[in-house]
C-alpha positions as CSV (number, residue, x, y, z in Angstrom):
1,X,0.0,-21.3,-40.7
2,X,2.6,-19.0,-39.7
3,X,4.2,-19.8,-35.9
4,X,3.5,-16.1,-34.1
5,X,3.0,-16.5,-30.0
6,X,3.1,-14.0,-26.6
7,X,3.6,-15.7,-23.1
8,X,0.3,-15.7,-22.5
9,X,-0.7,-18.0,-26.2
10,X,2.4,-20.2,-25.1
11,X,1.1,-21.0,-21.6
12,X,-2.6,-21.6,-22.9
13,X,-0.9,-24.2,-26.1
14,X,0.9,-26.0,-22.4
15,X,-2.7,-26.3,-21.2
16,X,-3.9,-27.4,-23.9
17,X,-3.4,-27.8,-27.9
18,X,-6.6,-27.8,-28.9
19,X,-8.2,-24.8,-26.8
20,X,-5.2,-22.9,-28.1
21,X,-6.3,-23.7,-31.7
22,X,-9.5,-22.4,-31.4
23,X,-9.2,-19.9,-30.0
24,X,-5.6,-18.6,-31.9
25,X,-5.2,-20.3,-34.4
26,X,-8.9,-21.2,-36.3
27,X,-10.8,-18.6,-34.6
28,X,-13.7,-20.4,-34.0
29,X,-14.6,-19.6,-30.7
30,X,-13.6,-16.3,-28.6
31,X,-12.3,-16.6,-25.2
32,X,-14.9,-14.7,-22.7
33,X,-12.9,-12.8,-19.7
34,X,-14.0,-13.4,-16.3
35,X,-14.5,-11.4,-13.7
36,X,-11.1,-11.5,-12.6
37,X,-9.9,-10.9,-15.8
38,X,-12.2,-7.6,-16.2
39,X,-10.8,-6.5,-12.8
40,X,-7.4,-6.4,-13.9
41,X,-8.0,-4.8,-17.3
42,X,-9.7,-2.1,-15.6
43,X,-6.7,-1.9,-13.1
44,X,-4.4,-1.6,-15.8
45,X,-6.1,0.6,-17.4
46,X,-6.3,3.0,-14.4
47,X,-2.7,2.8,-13.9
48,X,-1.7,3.3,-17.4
49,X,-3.1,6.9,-17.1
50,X,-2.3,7.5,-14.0
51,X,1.4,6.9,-15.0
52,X,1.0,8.2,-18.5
53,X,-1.2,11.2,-18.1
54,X,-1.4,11.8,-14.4
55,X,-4.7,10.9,-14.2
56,X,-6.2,10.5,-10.4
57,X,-6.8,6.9,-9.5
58,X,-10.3,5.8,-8.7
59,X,-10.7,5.5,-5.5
60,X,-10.6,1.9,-5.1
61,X,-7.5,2.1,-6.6
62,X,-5.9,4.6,-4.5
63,X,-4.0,2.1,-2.6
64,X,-1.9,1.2,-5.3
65,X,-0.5,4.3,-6.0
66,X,2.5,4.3,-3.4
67,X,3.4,1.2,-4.8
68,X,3.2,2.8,-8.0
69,X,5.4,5.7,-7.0
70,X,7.8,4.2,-5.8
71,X,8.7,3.1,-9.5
72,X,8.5,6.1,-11.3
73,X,11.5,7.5,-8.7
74,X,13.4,5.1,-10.8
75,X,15.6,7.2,-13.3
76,X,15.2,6.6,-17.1
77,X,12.9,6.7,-20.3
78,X,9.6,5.3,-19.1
79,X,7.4,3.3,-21.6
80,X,3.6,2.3,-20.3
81,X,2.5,-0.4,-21.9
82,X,4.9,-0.8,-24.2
83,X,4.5,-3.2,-27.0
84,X,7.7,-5.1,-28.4
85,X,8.0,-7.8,-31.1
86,X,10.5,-9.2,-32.5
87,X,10.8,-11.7,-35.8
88,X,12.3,-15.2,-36.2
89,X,15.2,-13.6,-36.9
90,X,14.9,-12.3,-33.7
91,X,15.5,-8.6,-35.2
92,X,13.0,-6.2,-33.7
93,X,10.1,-5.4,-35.7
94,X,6.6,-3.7,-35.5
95,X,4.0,-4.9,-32.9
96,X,1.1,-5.4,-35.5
97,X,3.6,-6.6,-38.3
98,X,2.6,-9.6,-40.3
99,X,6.6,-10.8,-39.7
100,X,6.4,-10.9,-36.1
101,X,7.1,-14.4,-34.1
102,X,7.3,-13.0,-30.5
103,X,5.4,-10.6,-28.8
104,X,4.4,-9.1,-25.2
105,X,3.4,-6.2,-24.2
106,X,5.5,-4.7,-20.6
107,X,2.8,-3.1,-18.5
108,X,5.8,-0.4,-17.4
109,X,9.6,-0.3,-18.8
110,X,12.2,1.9,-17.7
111,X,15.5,2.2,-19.5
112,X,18.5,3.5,-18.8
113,X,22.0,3.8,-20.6
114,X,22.8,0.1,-19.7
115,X,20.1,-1.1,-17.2
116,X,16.5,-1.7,-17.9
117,X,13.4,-2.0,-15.5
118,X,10.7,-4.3,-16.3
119,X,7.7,-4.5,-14.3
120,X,4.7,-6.9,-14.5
121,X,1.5,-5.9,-12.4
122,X,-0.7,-8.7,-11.1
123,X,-4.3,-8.5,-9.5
124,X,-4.4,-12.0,-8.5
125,X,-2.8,-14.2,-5.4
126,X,0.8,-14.3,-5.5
127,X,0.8,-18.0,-4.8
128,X,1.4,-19.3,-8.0
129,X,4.1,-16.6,-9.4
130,X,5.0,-17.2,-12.9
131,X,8.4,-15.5,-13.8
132,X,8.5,-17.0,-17.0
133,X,6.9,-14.3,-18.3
134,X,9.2,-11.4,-17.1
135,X,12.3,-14.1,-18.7
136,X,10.6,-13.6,-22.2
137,X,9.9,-9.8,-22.0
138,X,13.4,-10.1,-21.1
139,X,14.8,-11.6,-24.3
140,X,12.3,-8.9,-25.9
141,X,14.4,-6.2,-24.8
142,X,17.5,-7.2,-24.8
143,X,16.7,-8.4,-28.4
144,X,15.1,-4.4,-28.9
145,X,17.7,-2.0,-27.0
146,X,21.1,-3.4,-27.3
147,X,22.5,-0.8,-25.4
148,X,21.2,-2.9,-22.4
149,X,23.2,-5.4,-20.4
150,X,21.2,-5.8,-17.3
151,X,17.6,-6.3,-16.5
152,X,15.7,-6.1,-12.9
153,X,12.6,-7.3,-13.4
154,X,9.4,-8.2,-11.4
155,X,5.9,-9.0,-10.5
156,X,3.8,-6.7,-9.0
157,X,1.2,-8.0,-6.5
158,X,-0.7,-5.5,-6.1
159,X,-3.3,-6.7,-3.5
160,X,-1.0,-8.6,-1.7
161,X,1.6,-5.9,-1.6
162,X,4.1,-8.5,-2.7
163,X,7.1,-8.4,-5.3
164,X,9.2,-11.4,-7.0
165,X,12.1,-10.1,-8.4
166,X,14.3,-11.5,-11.0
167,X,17.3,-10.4,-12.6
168,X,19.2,-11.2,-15.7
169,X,21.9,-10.0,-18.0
170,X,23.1,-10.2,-21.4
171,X,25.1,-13.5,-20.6
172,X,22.3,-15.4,-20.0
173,X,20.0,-14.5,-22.9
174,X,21.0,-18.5,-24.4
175,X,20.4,-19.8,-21.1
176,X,17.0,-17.6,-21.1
177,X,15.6,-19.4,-24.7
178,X,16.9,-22.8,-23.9
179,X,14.3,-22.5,-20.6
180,X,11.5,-22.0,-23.3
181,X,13.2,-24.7,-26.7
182,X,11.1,-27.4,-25.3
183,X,7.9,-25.6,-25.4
184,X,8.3,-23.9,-28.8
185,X,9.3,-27.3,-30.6
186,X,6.4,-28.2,-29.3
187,X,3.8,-25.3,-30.7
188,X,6.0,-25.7,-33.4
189,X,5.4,-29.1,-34.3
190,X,1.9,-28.3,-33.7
191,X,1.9,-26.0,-36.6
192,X,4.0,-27.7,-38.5
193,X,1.5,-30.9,-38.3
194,X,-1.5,-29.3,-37.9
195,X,-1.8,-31.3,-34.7
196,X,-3.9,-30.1,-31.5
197,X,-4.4,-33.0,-28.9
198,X,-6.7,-31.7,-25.9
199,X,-5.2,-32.2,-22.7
200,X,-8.3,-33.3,-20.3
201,X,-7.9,-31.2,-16.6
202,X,-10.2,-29.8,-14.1
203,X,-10.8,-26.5,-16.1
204,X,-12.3,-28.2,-19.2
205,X,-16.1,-27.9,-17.9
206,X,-16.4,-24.4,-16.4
207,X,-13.6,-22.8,-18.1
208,X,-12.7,-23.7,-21.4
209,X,-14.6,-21.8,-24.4
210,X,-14.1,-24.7,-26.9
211,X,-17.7,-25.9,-26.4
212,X,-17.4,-28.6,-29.3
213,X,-14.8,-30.0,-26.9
214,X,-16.1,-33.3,-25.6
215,X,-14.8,-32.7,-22.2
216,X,-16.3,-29.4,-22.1
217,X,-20.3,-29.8,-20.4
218,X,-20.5,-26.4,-20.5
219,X,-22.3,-26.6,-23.8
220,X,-24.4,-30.4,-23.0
C-alpha cells in the first residue's frame, strides 16, 4: 500500500482509522454525500463557471456573486479549481499520477510574480473554521510555483458572509509540515502496519458508511 492523502483523507484517518480504510484504502464501502454535501458541490460547481466561463449564477446563488467579485479584482493568473500534487519528494507532479503523495484541489488560486491568493469556499457554519486546510494547499504551492514567497489565504463563508484569513510565507514552510508530522507518522504507521483501530464517537451510528463496523447501527 502506497501512503497517497488530501486534507480531506487526513482529517477522516484523525476520525477514525478504520472508516478511512474502507473507504480509501480497501474500497469496500463508498461514502454517500449528504445533503449538505450535495449543496456545496452544486455551489461549486456554479461558481466554477461563473468564474471560468462567465456563466450567470442560478438564482439562489446570486448572492454570492459580489463576494465572488470582489476576488477576481485581484490582479494575476487565475486557476479555478486547480488541482496540485506533489510526490514524496515533494517535487510537483501530475494530479492523477500513480507517484503522487499529496494532493488538494484550490477551489480559486491567483498568482502573481511573488504573491499567491488562495481561496477556500465553504457552504457550512463558520463556527468550526478549519485553517489547516488552506496551510497544506499552502505547502502545495509553494512546493509548485517557486517564484512565490507569500501566500494570503482564506475561507470563504459564503452564507455567513464571513472570511478567516491566514497568511504565510516561504519561511515558515518547516514550521507549516511540522504542524501536520504528527498526523502523517500516524497514517503512516497505519500503512506501514496495516493497522486501522476505530475510534468510537457520536457519528458512528448515523454517519459512518462502514456498516460492518460494530459501532455502526445503521446496518442492525
Amino acid at each position: 500500500m502506497k501512503l497517497q492523502f488530501s486534507y480531506s483523507g487526513l482529517k477522516k484517518f484523525i476520525t477514525c482509522a478504520r472508516q478511512y480504510a474502507a473507504v480509501k484504502v480497501f474500497k469496500t464501502c463508498v461514502e454517500e454525500p449528504g445533503d449538505a454535501a450535495n449543496y456545496g458541490k452544486q455551489v461549486h460547481s456554479a461558481l466554477e463557471e461563473y468564474v471560468k466561463a462567465g456563466t450567470p449564477l442560478p438564482l439562489n446563488y446570486v448572492r454570492f456573486k459580489a463576494v465572488v467579485d470582489e476576488l477576481l479584482e485581484i490582479n494575476g493568473t487565475k486557476y479555478v479549481e486547480r488541482e496540485i500534487a506533489i510526490n514524496d519528494k515533494h517535487n510537483p507532479c501530475a494530479f492523477d499520477s500513480s507517484d503522487y503523495y499529496v494532493r488538494g484541489i484550490i477551489d480559486l488560486l491567483i498568482v502573481q510574480e511573488r504573491t499567491a491568493y488562495i481561496f477556500d469556499y465553504k457552504t457550512g457554519s463558520d463556527k468550526y473554521a478549519d485553517v489547516r486546510q488552506l496551510r497544506l494547499l499552502a505547502l502545495l504551492v509553494f512546493h509548485t510555483y517557486p517564484q512565490v514567497d507569500v501566500i494570503k489565504a482564506g475561507l470563504i463563508f459564503l452564507g455567513a458572509n464571513s472570511f478567516k484569513p491566514e497568511e504565510y510565507t516561504r519561511g515558515d514552510m518547516c514550521t507549516l509540515w511540522a504542524g501536520f508530522g504528527a498526523d502523517i507518522a500516524r497514517l503512516t504507521y497505519s500503512y506501514e502496519h496495516n493497522w486501522w483501530p476505530e475510534n468510537p464517537s457520536g457519528l458512528c451510528r448515523k454517519f459512518c458508511p462502514d456498516l460492518s463496523c460494530p459501532h455502526n447501527g445503521r446496518g442492525r
